[in-house]
C-alpha positions in Angstrom: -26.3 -3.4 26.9 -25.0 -2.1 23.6 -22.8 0.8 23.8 -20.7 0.7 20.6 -22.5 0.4 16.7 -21.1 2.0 13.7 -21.1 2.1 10.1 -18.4 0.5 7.3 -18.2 -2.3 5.3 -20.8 -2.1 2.6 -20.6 1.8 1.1 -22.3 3.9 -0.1 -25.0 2.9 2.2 -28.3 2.5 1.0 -30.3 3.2 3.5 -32.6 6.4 2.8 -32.0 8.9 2.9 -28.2 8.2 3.7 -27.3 8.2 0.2 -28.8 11.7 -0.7 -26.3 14.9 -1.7 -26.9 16.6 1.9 -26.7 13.4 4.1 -24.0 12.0 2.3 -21.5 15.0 2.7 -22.4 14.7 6.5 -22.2 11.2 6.9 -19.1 11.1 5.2 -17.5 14.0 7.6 -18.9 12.0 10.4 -17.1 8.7 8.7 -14.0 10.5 8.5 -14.1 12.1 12.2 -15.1 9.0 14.3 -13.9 6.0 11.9 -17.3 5.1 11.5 -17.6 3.9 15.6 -20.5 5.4 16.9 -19.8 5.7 21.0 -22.0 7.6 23.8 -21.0 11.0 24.1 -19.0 12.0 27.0 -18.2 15.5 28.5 -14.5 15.9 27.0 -15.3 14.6 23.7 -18.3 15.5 22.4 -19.0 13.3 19.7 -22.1 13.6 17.7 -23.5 10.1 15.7 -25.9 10.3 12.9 -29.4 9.6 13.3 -32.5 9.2 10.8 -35.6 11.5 11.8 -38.7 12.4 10.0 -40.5 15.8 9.6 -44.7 16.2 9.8 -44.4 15.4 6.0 -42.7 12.5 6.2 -39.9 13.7 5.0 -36.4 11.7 6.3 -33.3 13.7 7.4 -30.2 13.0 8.7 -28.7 15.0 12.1 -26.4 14.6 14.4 -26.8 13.8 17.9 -26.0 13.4 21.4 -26.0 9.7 22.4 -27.5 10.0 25.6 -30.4 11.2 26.4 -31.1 15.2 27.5 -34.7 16.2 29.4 -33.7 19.5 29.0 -31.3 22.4 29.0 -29.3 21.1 32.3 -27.3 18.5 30.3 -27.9 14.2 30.3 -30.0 13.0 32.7 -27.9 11.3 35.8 -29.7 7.7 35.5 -28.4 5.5 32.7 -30.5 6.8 29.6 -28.2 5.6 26.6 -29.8 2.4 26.3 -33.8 2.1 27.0 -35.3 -1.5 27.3 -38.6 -2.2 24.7 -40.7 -3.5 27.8 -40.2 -0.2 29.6 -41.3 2.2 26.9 -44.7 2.9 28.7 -43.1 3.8 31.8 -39.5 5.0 32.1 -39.8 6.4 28.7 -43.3 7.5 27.9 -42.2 10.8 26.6 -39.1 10.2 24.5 -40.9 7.4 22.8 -43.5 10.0 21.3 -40.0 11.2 19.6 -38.5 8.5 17.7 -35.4 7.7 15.2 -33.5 5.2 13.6 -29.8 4.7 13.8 -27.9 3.7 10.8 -25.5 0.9 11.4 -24.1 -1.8 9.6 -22.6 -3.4 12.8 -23.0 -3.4 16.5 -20.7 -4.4 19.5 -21.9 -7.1 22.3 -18.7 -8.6 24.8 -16.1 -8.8 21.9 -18.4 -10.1 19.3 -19.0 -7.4 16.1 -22.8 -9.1 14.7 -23.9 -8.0 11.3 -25.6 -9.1 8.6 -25.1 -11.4 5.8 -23.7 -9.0 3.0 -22.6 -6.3 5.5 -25.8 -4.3 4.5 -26.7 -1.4 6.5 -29.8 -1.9 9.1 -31.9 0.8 11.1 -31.9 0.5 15.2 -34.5 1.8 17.0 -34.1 4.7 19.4 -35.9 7.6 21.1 -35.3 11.4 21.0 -35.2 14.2 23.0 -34.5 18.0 21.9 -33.8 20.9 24.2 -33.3 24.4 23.6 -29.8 25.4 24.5 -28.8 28.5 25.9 -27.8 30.0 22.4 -30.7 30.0 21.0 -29.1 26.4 19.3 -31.2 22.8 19.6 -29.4 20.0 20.9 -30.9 16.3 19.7 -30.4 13.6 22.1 -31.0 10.2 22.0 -31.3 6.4 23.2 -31.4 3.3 21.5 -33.8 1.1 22.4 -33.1 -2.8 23.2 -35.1 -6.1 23.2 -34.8 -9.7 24.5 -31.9 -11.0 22.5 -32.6 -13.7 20.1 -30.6 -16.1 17.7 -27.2 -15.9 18.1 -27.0 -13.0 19.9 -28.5 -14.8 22.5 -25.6 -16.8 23.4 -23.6 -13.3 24.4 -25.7 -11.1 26.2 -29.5 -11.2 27.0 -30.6 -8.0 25.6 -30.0 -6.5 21.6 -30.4 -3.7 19.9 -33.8 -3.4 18.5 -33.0 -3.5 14.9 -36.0 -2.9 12.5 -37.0 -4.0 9.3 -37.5 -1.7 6.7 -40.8 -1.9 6.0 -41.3 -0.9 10.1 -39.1 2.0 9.4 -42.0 4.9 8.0 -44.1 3.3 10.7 -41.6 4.0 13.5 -40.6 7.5 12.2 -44.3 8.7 11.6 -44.6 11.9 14.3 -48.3 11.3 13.5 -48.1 7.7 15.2 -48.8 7.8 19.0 -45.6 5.8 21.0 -48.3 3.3 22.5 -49.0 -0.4 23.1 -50.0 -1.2 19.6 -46.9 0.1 18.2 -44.5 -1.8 21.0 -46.0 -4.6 19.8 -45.8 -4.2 16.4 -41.9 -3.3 16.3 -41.2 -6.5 19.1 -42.5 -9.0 16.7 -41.6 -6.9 13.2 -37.9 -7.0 14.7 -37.9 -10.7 15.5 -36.3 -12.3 11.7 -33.7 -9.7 11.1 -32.7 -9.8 14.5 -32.1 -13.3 14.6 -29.9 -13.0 11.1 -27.1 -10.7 12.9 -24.0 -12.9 13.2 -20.7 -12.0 15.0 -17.9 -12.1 12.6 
């Protein structure tokens, strides 16, 4: 049950398109804001975390968004929805998972212990997406990161993970193209699997 990630250490982060003119600048406000500590949003303060999406081009962009997830205009949904489990993606989350981003981190929190990887380098967690039209005529993105069956040493604090993906799985993930099905579960369960296991706590 991860519910604190962030980003520091090894900067500027090279994780695309984090690095480009546009992203940076927001990145950096974000940085500068929150202290790099990505936490769920709550009612008084509104915080907004970066996430990685991709338009029908393929093109990767970096917005802000609400960390748990919104069905629609009414707000977050009551049940817990800022963590959703990878074996439940065909169920509980069929629709969000047709939405999907990555959240840039470099570190994530699990009962005291701060796991990264060797080098500090910057990693990509999976997660779904919801947007809603808002009253205003603004969007509101909302999101969830998804989890796995923790591994390596992880393990040894908490049962579940954040599912953390490679970045060759990356494109795949963010493809609107690709349908949130089966085959693709099963590709980012096993794809996840050796860079999982090389998060540490330090």
């Amino acid at each position: 049950m991860c519910a604190s990630y962030g980003l520091g250490g090894s900067l500027p982060l090279d994780l695309e398109p984090l690095s480009e003119p546009g992203s940076a600048a927001l990145v950096d406000a974000w940085l500068a804001e929150r202290s790099g500590n990505a936490k769920i949003t709550g009612k008084n303060a509104r915080n907004l975390n970066p996430v990685i999406t991709a338009d029908a081009s393929g093109e990767r962009h970096v917005q802000l968004a609400w960390w748990w997830l919104w069905l629609d205009a009414s707000g977050p949904v009551k049940f817990s929805a800022f963590n959703s489990r990878d074996d439940r993606l065909l169920r509980s989350w069929k629709r969000p998972f047709q939405h999907r981003a990555i959240l840039p981190a470099t570190w994530y929190v699990e009962k005291q212990g701060r796991f990264r990887l060797p080098g500090d380098e910057a990693f990509g967690i999976a997660a779904l997406t919801s947007t809603v039209a808002l009253e205003d005529g603004s969007e509101l993105i909302s999101y969830s990161m998804v989890t796995r069956d923790a591994v390596g040493e992880a393990a040894e604090v908490w049962p579940r993970m954040p599912l953390v993906l490679p970045r060759e799985m990356h494109a795949e993930w963010l493809d609107p193209e690709r349908p949130g099905d089966a085959s693709l579960v099963s590709e980012v369960q096993h794809a996840s699997d050796e860079i999982s296991r090389a998060l540490t706590a330090r």
